[in-house]
C-alpha positions in Angstrom: 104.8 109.5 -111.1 104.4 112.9 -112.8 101.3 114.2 -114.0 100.2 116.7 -116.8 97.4 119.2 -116.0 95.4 120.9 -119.7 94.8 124.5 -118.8 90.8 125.5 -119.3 88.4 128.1 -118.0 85.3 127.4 -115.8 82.5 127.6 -118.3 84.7 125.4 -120.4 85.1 122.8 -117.8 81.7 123.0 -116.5 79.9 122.4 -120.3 82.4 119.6 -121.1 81.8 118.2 -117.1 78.0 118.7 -117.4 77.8 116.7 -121.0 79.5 113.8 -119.6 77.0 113.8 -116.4 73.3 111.2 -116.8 69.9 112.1 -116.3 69.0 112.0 -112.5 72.9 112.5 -111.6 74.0 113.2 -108.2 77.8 114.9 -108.4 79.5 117.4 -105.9 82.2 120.3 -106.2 84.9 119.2 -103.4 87.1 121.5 -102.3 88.7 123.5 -99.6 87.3 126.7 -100.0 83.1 127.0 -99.7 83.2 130.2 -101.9 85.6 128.2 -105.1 83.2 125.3 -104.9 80.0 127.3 -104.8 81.1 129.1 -107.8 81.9 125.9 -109.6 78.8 124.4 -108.9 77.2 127.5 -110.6 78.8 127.2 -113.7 77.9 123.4 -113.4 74.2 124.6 -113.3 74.1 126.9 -115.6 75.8 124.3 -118.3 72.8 121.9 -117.5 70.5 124.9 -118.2 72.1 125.8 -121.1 71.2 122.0 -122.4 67.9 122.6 -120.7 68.0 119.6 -118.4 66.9 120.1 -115.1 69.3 120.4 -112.0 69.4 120.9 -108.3 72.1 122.8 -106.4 72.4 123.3 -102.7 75.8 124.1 -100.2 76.8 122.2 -97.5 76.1 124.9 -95.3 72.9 124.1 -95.6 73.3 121.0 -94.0 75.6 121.6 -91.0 74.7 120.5 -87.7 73.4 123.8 -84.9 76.1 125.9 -84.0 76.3 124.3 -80.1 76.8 120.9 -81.4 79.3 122.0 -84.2 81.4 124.2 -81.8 81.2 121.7 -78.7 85.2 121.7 -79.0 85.9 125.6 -80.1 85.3 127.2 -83.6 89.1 126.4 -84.2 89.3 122.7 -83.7 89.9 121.2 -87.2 88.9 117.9 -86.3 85.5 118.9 -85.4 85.3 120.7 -89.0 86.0 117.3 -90.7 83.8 115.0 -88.4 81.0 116.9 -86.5 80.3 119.9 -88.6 78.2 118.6 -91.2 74.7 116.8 -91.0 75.9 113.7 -92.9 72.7 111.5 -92.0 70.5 114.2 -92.9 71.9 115.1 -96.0 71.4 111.6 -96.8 68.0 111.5 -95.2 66.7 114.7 -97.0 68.9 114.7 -100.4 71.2 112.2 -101.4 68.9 109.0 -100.5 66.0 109.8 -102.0 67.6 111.0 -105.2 68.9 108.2 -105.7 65.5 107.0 -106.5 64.7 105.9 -110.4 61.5 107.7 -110.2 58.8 109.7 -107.3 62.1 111.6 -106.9 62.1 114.3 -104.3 64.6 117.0 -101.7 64.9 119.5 -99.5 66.8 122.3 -100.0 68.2 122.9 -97.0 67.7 121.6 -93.1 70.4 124.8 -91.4 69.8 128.7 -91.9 73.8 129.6 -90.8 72.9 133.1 -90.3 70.1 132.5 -87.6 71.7 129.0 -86.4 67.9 128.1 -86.7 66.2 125.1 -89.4 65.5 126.6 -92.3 62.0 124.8 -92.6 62.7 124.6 -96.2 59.4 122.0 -97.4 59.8 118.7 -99.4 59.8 119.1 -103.1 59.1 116.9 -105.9 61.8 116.6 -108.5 61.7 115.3 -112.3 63.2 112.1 -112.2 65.9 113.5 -114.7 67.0 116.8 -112.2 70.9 116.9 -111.8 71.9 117.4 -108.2 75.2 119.6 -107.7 76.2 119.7 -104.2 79.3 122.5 -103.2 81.6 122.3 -99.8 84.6 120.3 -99.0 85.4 116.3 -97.7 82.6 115.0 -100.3 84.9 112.1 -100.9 85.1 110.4 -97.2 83.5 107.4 -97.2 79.8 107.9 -95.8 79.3 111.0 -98.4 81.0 109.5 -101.2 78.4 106.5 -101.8 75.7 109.0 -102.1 77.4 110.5 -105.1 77.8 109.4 -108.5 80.6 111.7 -109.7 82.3 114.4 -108.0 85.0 117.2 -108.9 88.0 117.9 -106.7 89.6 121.1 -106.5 93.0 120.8 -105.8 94.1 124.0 -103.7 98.0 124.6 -102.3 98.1 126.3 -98.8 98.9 129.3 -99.8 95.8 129.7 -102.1 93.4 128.5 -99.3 95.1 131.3 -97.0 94.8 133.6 -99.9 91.1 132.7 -100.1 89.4 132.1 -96.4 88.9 134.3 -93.6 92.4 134.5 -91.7 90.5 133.8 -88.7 89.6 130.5 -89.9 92.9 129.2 -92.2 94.1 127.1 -89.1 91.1 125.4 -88.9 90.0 124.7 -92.6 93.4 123.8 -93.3 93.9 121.0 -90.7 90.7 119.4 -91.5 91.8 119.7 -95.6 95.4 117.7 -94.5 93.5 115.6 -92.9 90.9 114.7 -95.8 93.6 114.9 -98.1 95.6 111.9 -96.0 92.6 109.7 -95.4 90.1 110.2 -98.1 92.6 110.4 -101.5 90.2 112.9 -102.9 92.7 112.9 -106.1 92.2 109.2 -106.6 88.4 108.8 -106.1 87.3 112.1 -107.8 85.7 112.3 -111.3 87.9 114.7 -112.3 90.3 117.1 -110.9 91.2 120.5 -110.9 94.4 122.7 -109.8 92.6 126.0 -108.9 95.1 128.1 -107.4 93.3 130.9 -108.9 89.7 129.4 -109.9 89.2 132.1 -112.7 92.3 129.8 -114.2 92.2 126.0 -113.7 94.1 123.2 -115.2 92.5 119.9 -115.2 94.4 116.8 -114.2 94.2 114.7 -117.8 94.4 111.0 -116.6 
């Protein structure tokens, strides 16, 4: 079946992405590399701003499990990546559930520091019912993150932009756990929306 992508820009996106998006929304920026998907999210932010609606934004990183648990099986095992390196319960626990909330809405930040390999201690916060959630990193479509979403944005990313775009070090690992998502999650079906971002100053969004 072929497919027809509409070239845009990221700003572009973002403002037409963030319009679309309700009060108290809780969407992520999926894709294979952390920096493209932090960036996104930014712009995603800073469209809600523009609109002056409130909105929350927070990296998976944030949430990854201590570094003795996440590299039981080496830095380089890719199936680790997928499964084991991210805090799924307490993302849910700390974010996703209880913003899910109609009202007495409240997060945390962040549970991880990655830098120290320490928790953050970031407190509780109360949150205005109406605060849009944008949450960046990769696999946001498997199952057990995916119902804690309401809309989500897939970067689609060849091989050779990932390599262009990680550290070298760390290609063989990202890009076995993305083959793998790609295979059992369908991030293409189940996204929102979609975009190619071989270079992410230039996307083309998948028109449906």
């Amino acid at each position: 079946m072929s497919t027809t992508h509409r070239p845009t820009g990221p700003a572009e996106f973002a403002g037409r992405w963030a319009a679309s998006l309700p009060a108290g929304a809780r969407v992520g920026v999926d894709g294979a590399v952390d920096a493209d998907t932090a960036w996104y999210a930014a712009h995603v932010a800073d469209a809600l701003r523009a609109a002056a609606r409130p909105v929350l934004v927070t990296v998976w990183s944030g949430f990854w499990r201590p570094r003795s648990l996440r590299l039981e099986h080496g830095r380089d095992d890719p199936d680790a990546f997928h499964d084991d390196w991210l805090d799924v319960a307490g993302l849910h626990r700390e974010v996703l559930d209880p913003l899910g909330a109609r009202t007495g809405r409240w997060w945390v930040p962040s549970l991880y520091d990655p830098a120290t390999d320490r928790a953050s201690r970031a407190p509780r916060e109360a949150v205005p019912d109406d605060a849009v959630l944008v949450l960046a990193g990769p696999f946001l479509l498997r199952d057990e993150l995916r119902r804690g979403l309401d809309a989500v944005v897939h970067l689609s990313t060849s091989d050779a932009a990932v390599r262009r775009r990680v550290d070298p070090t760390d290609a063989e690992r990202v890009l076995g756990a993305w083959h793998r998502y790609l295979a059992e999650s369908d991030p293409v079906e189940r996204a929102t929306a979609v975009l190619r971002c071989e270079d992410p100053r230039h996307p083309a969004e998948l028109l449906r």
